[in-house]
N, C-alpha and C positions, 0 to 999 in steps of 0.2 A: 829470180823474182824477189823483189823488195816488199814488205808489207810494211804500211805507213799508218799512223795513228794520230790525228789531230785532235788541239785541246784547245781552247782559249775564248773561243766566240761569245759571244752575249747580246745583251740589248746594253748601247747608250746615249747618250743625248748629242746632238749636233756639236762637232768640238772636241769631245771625249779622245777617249783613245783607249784600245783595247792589244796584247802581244797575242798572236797564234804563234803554236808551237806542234811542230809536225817530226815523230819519233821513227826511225825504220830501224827493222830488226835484223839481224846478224849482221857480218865483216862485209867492205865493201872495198875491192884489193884494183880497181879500175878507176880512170878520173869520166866524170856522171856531172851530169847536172840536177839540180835541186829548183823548185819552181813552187812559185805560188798562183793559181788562178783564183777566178769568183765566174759566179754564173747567178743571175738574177731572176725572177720567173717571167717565160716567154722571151729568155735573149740567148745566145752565145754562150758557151764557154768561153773568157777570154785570162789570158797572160797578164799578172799583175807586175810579177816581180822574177826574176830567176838569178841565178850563181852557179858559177863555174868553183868546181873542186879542187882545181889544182892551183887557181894562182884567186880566186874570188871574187872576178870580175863580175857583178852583177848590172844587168838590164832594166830599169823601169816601165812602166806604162803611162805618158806623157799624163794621164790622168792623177798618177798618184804620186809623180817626183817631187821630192822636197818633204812629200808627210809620210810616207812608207819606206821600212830599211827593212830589209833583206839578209839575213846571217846565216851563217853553217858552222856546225861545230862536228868535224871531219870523224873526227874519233868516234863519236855516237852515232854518224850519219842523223844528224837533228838539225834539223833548219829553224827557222823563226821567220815572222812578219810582225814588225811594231809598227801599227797605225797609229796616226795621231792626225789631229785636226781633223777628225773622220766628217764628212759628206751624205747626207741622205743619198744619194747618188751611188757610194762605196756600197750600200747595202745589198749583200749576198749571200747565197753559199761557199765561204771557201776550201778548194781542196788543196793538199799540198801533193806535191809531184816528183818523181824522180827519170830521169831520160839522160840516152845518149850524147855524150861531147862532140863540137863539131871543131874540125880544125883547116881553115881555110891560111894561108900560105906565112904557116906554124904559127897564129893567130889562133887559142880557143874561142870558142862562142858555145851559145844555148842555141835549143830550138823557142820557139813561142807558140806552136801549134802544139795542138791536143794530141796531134797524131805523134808527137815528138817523142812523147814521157810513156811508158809502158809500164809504172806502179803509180797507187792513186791511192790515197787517205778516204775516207768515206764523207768529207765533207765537214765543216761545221758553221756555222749560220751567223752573220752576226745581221744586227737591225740596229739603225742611224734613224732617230728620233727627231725631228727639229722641234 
């Protein structure tokens, strides 16, 4: 089990742009995926962003391609989320995630389901102002 620590959230104005940064603790000697979600009050948990370990393929969510990047820095097990051009609509809790690699015919991939990732950051909030 991985324990994650997110930092970065805030309040800004329509446009802005804000980095979360999500830290997990001890060695991690397996290839895992790294994931960003958000959950908004009275919606879903949904899949923002994720990355693959080994080669750093990352998946978007057609909502936020083009304004949200995705990164991992392997040695820390630390990921990031740089939003930019942020959306009243992007406003949520995000948590960052860590889960299982899938490997379909020697092709890695992510899960996107909640049920995927089994460590979980506690959350941190941001709010999109117009």
């Amino acid at each position: 089990q991985v324990q994650l620590l997110e930092s970065g959230g805030g309040s800004v104005q329509a446009g802005g742009s804000l980095r979360l940064s999500c830290v997990g603790s001890g060695a991690v000697y397996t290839t895992y995926c790294m994931a960003w979600f958000r959950q908004a009050p009275g919606k879903e948990r949904e899949a923002v962003a994720t990355i693959h370990s080994a080669d750093h393929i990352t998946y978007y969510a057609d909502s936020v391609k083009g304004r949200f990047t995705i990164s991992l820095d392997n040695t820390r097990l630390t990921h990031f989320l740089q939003m930019n051009s942020l959306k009243p609509e992007d406003a949520a809790t995000y948590y960052c995630a860590k889960g299982d690699s899938e490997l379909n015919d020697g092709v890695f991939s992510c899960p996107t389901a909640p049920s995927g990732f089994d460590s979980w950051g506690q959350g941190t909030q941001v709010i999109v102002s117009s």
